[in-house]
C-alpha positions as CSV (number, residue, x, y, z in Angstrom):
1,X,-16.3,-44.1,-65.0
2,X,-15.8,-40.8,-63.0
3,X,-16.2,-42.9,-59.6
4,X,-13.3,-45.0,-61.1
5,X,-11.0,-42.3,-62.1
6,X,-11.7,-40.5,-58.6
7,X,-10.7,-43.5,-56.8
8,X,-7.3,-43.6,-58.9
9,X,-6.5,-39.9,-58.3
10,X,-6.9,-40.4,-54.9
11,X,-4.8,-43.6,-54.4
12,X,-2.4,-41.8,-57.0
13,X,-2.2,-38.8,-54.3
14,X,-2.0,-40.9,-51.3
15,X,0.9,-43.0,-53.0
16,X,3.1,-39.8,-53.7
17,X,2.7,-38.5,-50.2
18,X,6.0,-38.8,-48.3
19,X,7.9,-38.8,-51.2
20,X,10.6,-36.6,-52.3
21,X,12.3,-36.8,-55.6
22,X,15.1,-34.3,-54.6
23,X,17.8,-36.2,-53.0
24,X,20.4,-33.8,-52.7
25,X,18.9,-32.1,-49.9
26,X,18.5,-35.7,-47.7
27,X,20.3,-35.7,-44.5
28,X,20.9,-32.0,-44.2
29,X,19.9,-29.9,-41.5
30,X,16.3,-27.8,-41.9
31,X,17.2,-24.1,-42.4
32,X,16.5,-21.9,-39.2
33,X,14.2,-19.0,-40.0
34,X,15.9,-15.7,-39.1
35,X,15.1,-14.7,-35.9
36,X,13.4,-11.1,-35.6
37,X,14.3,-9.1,-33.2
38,X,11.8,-7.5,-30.7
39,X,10.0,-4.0,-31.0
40,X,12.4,-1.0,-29.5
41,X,10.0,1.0,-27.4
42,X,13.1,2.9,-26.5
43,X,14.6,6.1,-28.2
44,X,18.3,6.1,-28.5
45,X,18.7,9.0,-24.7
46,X,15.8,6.7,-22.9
47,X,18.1,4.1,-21.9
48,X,21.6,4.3,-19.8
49,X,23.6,3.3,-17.4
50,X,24.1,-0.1,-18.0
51,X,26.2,-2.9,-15.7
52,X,26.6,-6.1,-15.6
53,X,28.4,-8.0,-12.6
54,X,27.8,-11.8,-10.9
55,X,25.9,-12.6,-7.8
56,X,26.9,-15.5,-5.5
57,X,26.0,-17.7,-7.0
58,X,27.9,-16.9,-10.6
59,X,24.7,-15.8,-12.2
60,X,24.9,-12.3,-13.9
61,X,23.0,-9.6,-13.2
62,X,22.0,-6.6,-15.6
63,X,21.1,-3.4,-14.7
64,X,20.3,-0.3,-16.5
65,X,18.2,2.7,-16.6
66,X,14.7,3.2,-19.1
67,X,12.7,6.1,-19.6
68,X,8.9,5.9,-20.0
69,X,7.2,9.5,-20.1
70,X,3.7,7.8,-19.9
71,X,3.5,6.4,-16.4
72,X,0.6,3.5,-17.5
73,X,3.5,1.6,-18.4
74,X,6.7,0.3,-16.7
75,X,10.3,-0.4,-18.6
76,X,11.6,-4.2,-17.3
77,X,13.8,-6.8,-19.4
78,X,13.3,-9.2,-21.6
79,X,14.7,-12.9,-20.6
80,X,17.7,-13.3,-21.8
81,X,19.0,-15.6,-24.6
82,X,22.3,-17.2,-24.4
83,X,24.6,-18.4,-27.5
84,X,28.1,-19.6,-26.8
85,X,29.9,-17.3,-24.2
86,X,27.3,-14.0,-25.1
87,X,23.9,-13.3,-23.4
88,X,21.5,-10.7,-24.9
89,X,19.1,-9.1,-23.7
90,X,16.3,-6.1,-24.3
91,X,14.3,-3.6,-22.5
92,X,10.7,-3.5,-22.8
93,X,7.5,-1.9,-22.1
94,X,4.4,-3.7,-19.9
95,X,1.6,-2.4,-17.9
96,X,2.8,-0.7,-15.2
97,X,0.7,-3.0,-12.8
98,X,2.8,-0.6,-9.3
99,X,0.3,2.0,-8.5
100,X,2.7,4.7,-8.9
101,X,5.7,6.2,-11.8
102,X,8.9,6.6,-11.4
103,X,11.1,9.1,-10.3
104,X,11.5,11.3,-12.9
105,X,9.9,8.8,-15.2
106,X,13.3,6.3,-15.1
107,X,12.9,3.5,-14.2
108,X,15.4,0.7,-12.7
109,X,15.6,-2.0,-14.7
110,X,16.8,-5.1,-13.7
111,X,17.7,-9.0,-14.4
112,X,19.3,-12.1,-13.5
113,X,20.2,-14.2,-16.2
114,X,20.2,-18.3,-15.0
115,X,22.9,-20.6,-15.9
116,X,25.1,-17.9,-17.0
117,X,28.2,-19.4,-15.3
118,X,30.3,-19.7,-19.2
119,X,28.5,-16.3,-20.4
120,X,31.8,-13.6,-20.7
121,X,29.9,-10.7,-22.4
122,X,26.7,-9.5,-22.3
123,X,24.5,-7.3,-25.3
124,X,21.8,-4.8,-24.7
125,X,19.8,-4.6,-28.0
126,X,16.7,-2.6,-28.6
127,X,15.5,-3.9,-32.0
128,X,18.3,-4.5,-33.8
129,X,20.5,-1.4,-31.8
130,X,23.3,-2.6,-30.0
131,X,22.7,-0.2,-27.2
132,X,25.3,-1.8,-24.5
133,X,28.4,-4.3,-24.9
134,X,29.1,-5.3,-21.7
135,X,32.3,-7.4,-20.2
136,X,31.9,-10.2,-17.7
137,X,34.5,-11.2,-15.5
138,X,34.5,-14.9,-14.6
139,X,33.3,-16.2,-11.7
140,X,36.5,-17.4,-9.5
C-alpha cells in the first residue's frame, strides 16, 4: 500500500511540473532584477578632473584623476556600459601590479569606450554618486 501511494505522489508531482495556473502573467516579459551598483572605493575630493572627447576613430575616451593613499593598489575604470545615447562608467581599485605609486598618489585614469559612435553623454558614478556628467560632441 505505501509503495502504491508513493508511486502516485510521484507521478502526481511529475504531472504538475510545467504547469502554471496563473495566466495572467503569460506572455509578459520576466522582471529584470535591479542592477547594483559597484563599491565606491573613492571619497567624494579623491576623484577630478574628468573629460571625455573622441578618438579617430569616433570612440570616446574618458579621463579623470583618482587618489589612492596606499600605493599596493592602483585606481583604473570600470568597462563601460552603454544604454541609449548615455555611457557610464566607474573608477575602481586593483592591485597595483606597476612596481611603483603615483605621483602624489593620483593616478591617471583612463578608458576607451567601444562602439560608442551614438553615445552623446557620458556618467561617472562611484556607487550610486553621480560624480561627473559629461557632454559628447558627435563625431562629424
Amino acid at each position: 500500500m505505501r509503495h502504491a501511494l508513493l508511486i502516485v505522489t510521484a507521478a502526481a508531482a511529475v504531472a504538475a511540473c510545467g504547469q502554471s495556473s496563473d495566466t495572467s502573467k503569460q506572455g509578459a516579459a520576466p522582471a529584470q532584477p535591479r542592477k547594483k551598483p559597484p563599491h565606491c572605493f573613492f571619497k567624494d575630493s579623491e576623484t577630478k578632473a574628468w573629460s571625455a572627447k573622441r578618438d579617430k576613430a569616433g570612440n570616446i575616451v574618458v579621463t579623470g584623476k583618482a587618489y589612492r593613499s596606499d600605493s599596493r593598489y592602483k585606481a583604473l575604470l570600470n568597462p563601460a556600459v552603454i544604454t541609449g545615447t548615455t555611457a557610464e562608467i566607474n573608477p575602481t581599485i586593483a592591485q597595483n601590479d606597476t612596481g611603483f605609486g603615483a605621483p602624489d598618489d593620483w593616478w591617471d585614469v583612463t578608458a576607451t569606450i567601444p562602439n560608442s559612435a551614438a553615445v552623446e553623454s557620458v556618467q561617472v558614478t562611484c556607487g550610486a554618486k553621480t560624480v561627473a556628467e559629461l557632454s559628447v560632441a558627435a563625431k562629424g
